[in-house]
C-alpha positions as CSV (number, residue, x, y, z in Angstrom):
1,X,118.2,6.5,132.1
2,X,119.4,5.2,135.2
3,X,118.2,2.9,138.1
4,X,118.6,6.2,140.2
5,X,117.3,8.3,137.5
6,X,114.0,6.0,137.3
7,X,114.0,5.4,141.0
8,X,113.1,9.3,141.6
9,X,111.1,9.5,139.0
10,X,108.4,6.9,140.4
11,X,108.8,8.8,143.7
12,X,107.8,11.8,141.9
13,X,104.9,9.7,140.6
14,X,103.8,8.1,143.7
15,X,103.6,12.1,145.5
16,X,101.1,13.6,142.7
17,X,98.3,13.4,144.9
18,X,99.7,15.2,148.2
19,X,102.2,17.6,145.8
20,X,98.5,19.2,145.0
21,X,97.2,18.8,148.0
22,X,99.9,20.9,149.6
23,X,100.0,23.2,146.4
24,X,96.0,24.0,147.2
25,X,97.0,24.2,150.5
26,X,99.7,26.9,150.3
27,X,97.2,28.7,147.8
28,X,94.6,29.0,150.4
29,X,96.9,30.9,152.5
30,X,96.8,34.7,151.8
31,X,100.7,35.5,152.1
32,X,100.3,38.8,150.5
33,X,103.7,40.5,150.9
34,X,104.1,42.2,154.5
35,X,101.2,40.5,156.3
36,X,100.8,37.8,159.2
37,X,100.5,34.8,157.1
38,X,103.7,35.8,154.7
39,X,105.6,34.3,158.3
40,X,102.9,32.0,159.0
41,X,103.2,30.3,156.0
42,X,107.0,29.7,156.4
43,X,106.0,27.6,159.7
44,X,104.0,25.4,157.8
45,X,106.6,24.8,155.5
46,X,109.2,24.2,158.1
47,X,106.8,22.1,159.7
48,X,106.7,20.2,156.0
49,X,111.1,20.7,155.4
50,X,111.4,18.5,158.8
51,X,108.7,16.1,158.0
52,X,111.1,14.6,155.1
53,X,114.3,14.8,157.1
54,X,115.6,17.6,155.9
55,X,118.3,19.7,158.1
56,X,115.8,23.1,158.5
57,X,117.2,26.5,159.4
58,X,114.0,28.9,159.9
59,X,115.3,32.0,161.4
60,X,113.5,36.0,162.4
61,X,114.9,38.5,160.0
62,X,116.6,41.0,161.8
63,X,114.9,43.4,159.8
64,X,116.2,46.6,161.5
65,X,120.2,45.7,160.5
66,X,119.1,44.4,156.9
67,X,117.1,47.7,156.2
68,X,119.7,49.8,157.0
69,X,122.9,48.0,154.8
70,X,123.7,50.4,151.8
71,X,123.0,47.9,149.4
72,X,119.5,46.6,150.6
73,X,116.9,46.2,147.2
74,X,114.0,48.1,149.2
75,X,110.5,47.2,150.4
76,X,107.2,48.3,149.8
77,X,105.5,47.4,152.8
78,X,105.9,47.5,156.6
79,X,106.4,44.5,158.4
80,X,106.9,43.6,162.1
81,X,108.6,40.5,161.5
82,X,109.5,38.1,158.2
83,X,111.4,35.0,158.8
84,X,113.8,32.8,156.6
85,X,114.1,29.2,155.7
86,X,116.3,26.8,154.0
87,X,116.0,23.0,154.3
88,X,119.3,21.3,153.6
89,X,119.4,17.6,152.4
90,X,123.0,17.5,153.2
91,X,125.5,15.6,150.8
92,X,128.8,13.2,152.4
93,X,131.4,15.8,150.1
94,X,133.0,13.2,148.3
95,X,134.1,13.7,145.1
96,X,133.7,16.9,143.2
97,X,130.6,17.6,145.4
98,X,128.4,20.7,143.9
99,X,125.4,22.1,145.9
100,X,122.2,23.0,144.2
101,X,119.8,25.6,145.6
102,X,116.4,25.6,144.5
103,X,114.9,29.1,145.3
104,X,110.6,30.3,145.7
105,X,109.4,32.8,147.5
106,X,105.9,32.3,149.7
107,X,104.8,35.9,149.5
108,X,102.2,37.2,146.5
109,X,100.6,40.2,145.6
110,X,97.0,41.3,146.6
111,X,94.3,39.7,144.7
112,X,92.6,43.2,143.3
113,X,89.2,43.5,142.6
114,X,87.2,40.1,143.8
115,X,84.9,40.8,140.9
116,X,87.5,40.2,138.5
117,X,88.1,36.7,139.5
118,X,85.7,33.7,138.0
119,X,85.3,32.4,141.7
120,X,84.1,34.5,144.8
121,X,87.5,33.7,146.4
122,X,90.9,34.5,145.1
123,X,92.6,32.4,147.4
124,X,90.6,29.3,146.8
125,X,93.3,26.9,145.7
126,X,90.1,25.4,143.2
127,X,91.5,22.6,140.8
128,X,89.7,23.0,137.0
129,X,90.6,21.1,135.0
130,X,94.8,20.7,134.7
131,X,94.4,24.3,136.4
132,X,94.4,25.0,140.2
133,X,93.5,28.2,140.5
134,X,94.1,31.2,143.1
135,X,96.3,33.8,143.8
136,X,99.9,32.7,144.2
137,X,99.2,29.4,142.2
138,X,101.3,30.5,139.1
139,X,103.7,33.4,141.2
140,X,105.3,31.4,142.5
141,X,103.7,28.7,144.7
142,X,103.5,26.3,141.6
143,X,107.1,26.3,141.2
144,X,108.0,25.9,144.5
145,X,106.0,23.2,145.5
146,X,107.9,21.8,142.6
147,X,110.8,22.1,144.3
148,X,109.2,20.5,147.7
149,X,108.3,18.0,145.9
150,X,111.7,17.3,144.1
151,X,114.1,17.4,146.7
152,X,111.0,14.8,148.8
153,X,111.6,12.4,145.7
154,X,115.4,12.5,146.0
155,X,115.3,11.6,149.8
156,X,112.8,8.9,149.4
157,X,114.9,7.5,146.8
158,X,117.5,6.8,148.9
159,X,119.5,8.3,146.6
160,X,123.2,8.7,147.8
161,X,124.0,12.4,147.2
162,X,127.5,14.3,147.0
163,X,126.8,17.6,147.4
164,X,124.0,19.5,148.9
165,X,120.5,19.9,147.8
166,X,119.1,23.2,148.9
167,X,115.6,25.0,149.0
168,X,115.3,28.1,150.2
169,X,111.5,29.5,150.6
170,X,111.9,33.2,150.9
171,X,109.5,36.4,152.0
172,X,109.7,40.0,150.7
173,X,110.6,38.9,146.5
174,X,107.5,40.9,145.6
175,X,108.4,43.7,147.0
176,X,112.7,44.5,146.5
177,X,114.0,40.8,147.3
178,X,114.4,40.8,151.4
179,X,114.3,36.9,151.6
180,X,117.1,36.1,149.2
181,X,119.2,39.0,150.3
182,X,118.8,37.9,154.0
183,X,119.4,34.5,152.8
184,X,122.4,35.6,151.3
185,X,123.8,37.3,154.1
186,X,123.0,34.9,156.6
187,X,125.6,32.8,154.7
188,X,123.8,30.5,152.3
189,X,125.7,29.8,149.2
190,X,125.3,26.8,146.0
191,X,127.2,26.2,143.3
192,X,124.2,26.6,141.3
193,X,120.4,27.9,141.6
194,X,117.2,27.3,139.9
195,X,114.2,29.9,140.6
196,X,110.8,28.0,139.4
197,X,109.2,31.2,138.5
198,X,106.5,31.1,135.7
199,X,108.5,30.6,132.4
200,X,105.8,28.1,130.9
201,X,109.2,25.6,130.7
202,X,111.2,27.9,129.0
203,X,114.9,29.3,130.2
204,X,114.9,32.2,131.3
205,X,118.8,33.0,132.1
206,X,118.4,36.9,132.5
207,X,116.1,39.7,133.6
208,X,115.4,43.0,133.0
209,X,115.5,45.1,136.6
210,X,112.9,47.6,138.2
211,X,113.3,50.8,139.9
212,X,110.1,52.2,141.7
213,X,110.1,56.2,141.3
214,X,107.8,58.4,142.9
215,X,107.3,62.0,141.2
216,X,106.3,65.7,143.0
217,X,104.5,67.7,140.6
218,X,103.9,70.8,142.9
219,X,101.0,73.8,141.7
220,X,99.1,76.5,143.2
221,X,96.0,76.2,145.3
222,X,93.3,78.6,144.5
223,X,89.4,78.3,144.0
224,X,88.0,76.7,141.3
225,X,85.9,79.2,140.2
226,X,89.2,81.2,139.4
227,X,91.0,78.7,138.0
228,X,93.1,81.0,136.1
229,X,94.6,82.6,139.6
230,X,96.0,79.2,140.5
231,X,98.0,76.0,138.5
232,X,96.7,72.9,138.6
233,X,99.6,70.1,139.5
234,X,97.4,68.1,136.9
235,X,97.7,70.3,133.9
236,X,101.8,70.4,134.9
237,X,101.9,66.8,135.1
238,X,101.2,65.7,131.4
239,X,104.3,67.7,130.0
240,X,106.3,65.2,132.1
241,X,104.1,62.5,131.6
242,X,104.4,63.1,127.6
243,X,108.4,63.2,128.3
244,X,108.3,59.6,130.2
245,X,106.7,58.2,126.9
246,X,109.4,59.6,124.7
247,X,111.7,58.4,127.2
248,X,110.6,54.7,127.5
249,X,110.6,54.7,123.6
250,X,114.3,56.1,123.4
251,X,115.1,53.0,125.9
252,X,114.1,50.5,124.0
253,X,114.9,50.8,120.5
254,X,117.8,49.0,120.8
255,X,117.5,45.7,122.8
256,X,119.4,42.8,123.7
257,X,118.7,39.8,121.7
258,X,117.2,37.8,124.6
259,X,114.6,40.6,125.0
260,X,113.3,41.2,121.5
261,X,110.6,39.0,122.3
262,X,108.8,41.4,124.1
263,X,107.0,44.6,122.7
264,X,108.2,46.8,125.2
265,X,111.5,45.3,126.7
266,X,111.9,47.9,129.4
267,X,108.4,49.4,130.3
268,X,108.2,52.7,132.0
269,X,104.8,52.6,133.9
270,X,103.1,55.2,136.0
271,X,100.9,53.0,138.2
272,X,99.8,55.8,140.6
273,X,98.2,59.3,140.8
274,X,96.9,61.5,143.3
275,X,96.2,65.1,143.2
276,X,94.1,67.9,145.2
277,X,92.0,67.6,148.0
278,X,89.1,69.1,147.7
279,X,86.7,69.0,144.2
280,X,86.3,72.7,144.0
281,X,89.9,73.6,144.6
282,X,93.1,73.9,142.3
283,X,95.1,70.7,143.2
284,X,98.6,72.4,144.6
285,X,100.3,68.3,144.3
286,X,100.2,65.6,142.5
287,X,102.1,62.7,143.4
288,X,102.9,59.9,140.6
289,X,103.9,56.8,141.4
290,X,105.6,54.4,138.8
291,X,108.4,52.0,138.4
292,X,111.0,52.4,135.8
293,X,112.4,49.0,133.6
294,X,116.4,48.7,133.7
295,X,118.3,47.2,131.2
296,X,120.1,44.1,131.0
297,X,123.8,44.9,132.2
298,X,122.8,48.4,132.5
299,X,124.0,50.3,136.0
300,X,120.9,50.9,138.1
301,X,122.7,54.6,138.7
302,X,122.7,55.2,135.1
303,X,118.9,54.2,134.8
304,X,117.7,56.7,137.5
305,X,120.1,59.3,136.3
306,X,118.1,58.9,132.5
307,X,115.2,59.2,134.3
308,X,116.0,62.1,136.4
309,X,116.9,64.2,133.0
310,X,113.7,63.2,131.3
311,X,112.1,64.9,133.6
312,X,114.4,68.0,134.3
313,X,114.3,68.9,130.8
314,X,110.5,68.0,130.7
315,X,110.4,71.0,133.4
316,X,112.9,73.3,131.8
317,X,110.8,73.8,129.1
318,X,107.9,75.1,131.3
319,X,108.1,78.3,133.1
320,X,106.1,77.4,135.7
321,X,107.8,74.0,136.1
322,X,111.0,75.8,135.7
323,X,110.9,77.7,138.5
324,X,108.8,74.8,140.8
325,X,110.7,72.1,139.6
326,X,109.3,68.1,139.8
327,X,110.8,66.4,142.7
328,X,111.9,62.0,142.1
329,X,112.3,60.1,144.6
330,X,113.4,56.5,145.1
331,X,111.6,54.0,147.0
332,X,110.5,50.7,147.5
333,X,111.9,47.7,145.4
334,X,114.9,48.9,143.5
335,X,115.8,45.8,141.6
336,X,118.9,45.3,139.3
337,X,119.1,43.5,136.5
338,X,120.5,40.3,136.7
339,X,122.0,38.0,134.0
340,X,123.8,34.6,134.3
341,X,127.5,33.9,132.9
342,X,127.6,32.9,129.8
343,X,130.1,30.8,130.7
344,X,128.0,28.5,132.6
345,X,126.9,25.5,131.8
346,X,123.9,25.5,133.9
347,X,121.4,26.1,131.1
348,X,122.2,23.1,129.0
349,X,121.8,21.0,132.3
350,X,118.4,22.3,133.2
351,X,117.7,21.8,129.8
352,X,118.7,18.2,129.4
353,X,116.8,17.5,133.1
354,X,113.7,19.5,131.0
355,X,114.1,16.4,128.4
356,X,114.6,13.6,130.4
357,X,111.9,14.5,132.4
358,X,109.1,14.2,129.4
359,X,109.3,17.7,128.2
360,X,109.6,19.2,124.5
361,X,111.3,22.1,123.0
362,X,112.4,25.3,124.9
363,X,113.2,28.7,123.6
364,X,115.6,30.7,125.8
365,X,114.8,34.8,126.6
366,X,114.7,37.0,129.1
367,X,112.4,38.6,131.7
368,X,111.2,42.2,131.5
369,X,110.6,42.1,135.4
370,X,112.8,42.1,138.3
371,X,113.7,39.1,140.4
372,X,115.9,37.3,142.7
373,X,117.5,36.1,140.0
374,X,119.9,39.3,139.6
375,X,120.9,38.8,144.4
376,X,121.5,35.1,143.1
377,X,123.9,35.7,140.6
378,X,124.7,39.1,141.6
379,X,125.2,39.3,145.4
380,X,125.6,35.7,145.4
381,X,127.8,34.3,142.9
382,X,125.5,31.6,142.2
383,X,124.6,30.8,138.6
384,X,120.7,31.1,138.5
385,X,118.2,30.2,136.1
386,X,114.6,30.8,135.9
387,X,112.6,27.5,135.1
388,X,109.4,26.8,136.4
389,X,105.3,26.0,135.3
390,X,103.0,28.6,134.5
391,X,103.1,31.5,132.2
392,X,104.1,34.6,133.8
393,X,100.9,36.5,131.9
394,X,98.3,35.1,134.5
395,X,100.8,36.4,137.2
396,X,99.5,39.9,139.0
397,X,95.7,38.9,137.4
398,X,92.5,37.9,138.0
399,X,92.1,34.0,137.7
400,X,95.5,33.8,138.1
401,X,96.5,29.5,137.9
402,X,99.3,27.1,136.7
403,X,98.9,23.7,135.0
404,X,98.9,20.8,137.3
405,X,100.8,18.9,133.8
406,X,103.8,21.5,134.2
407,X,104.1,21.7,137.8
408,X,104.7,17.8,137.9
409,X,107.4,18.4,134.3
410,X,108.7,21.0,136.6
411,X,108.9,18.5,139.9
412,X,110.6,15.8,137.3
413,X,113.6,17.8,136.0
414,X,114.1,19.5,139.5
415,X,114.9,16.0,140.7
416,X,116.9,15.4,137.7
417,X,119.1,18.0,137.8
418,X,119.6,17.3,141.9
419,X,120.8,13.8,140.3
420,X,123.3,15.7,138.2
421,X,124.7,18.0,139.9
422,X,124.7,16.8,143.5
423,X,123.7,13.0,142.8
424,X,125.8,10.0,142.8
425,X,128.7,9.3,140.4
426,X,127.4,8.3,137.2
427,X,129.4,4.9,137.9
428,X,127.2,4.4,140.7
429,X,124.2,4.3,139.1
430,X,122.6,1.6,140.2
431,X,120.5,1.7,143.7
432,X,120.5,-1.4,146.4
433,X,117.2,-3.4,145.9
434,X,114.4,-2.0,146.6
């Protein structure tokens, strides 16, 4: 290890008490996707970027112009306003100078039923344990307090950097991937990219995409006491519900090898029904709403179009359906699936930052879910990894929490790999007395 190496290690050491502070913090702030404290909580963090000297660029999405570009992933829900923000710790360019970007998004899902969770608030940032708890605390405000915290330890260090050290806190991931893509098109580039999602340590150097699909299942209105005179949108719906099972099991019989971990590589869920509105009546709609898994490498046009078959042959077979045919749309977060090149060597560096940094083995797969992973390498150019504390099953759930053990591992290799790809030359290796 180096004098740098060890230098940044005892900053990281010497933060553990405020990186949990600011973790419970963040946690306490309820920036579900598309309301007031998804922006708010980009303030505070600006607020936090400037604190350690960072270079901060925190900027109002011109949300109007990115929601009308051809290629925008979608949204979910309405917002007013979102904002952007990357701190730069800016390199002097000598040498073969690289940039590293480390990339987490603020915004999180609702909480769901309060019931559900152990404590009366979901948002209570509670430490248990190794655990802080809350919603957020694993997806993804473990990892990127990680990342804070990293790029703080570097600074404080002293350390003399090359190329730039990046982190980019971005809204709108949980719904399509608005903060990366405005990122992206405001400019921002790295030569390389770690995402601290939950991968409990792991690599994760791929993932699967998601295509949210809404279904029209049209019947006729009559009273329920003559059933018979009407047809129930319900009773239409199972046919094509039956041909989306067939359908996810055609998809995933055959997998790639990073995915074969997973039961169901490409899940093809229906989240949402409604039908009818009135008990005693014959429902003349339903409306299902679901979201469809992509494959890895797979065209997202191809996916829909499979999709769009399934269910066009589900209603050929019908005669009512037949002649009344289900409608699918496409809405809300269409993400691609994204997968780094394999000609990168960015893997075996995280991985060697992973074991200088104290941790063990890692295993190396992909995600089933959608990401900013796929803009990053995608849209971007910018070899991206997923590495990060937590495991992605307490994500979306009740009790949702990340290990306070692995959000520190996490914090250590960060700050390694910052040394190694943007850090000094390894013949200067040696910082000036302390």
């Amino acid at each position: 290890m180096t004098d740098w190496q060890a230098r940044v290690l005892d900053e990281v050491s010497a933060g553990t008490t405020e990186m949990v502070a600011l973790l419970a913090r963040l946690v306490a702030t309820p920036s579900v996707s598309g309301t007031d404290a998804e922006h708010e909580i980009q303030s505070v963090l600006a607020v936090e970027l400037a604190a350690e000297g960072l270079e901060v660029d925190h900027w109002r999405l011109p949300l109007d112009e990115l929601l009308a570009e051809p290629d925008f992933p979608g949204v979910e829900v309405e917002r007013s306003e979102a904002w952007g923000l990357v701190g730069r710790l800016a390199g002097d360019g000598s040498g073969d100078a690289s940039t590293l970007m480390l990339n987490g998004h603020v915004d999180v899902v609702p909480p769901g039923n309060p019931a559900a969770w152990s404590s009366d608030d979901p948002f209570s940032g509670r430490v248990v344990g190794d655990d802080l708890y809350g919603r957020g605390a694993c997806d993804m405000k473990g990892g990127l307090v990680a990342a804070l915290f990293a790029v703080r330890a570097v600074r404080r260090a002293g350390v003399p950097l090359r190329g730039d050290l990046l982190v980019a806190c971005v809204p709108g991931e949980e719904d399509g991937g608005l903060g990366t893509y405005a990122m992206l098109r405001r400019g921002w580039r790295a030569d390389a990219c770690v995402v601290p999602e939950p991968t409990s340590l792991d690599l994760v150097p791929a993932n699967a995409g998601a295509l949210t699909f809404r279904l029209r299942v049209p019947g006729l209105a009559t009273h329920a006491s003559r059933r018979t005179s009407g047809v129930s949108a319900i009773e239409k719906f199972l046919p094509v519900w039956a041909a989306l099972g067939r359908l996810e099991e055609r998809r995933n019989r055959d997998v790639d090898a990073l995915m074969r971990r997973w039961p169901i590589a490409y899940p093809l869920s229906v989240g949402r029904i409604s039908a009818g509105d009135w008990a005693s009546s014959v429902p003349d709609l339903l409306v299902a709403e679901g979201r469809l898994g992509v494959a890895l490498d797979e065209p997202v046009e191809a996916a829909r179009a499979d999709l769009e078959q399934a269910v066009a042959e589900a209603c050929e077979q019908d005669a009512w359906l037949r002649e009344h045919p289900v409608t699918v749309e496409w809405w809300g977060g269409q993400y691609a699936s994204g997968r780094l090149p394999a000609s990168s060597d960015l893997p075996a560096r995280v991985s060697r930052a992973h074991l200088g940094a104290g941790g063990g083995a890692q295993q190396s797969w992909g995600g089933p879910y959608g990401s900013d992973l796929r803009l990053l390498n995608g849209m971007g150019g910018i070899p991206t990894v997923h590495y990060g504390p937590g495991d992605s099953v307490l994500a979306h759930a009740p009790d949702e929490r990340v290990p306070l053990t692995e959000v520190t591992l996490t914090t250590r290799a960060l700050a390694l790999l910052a040394l190694d790809v943007c850090g000094p030359p390894v013949e200067d290796g040696s910082p000036p007395p302390a």
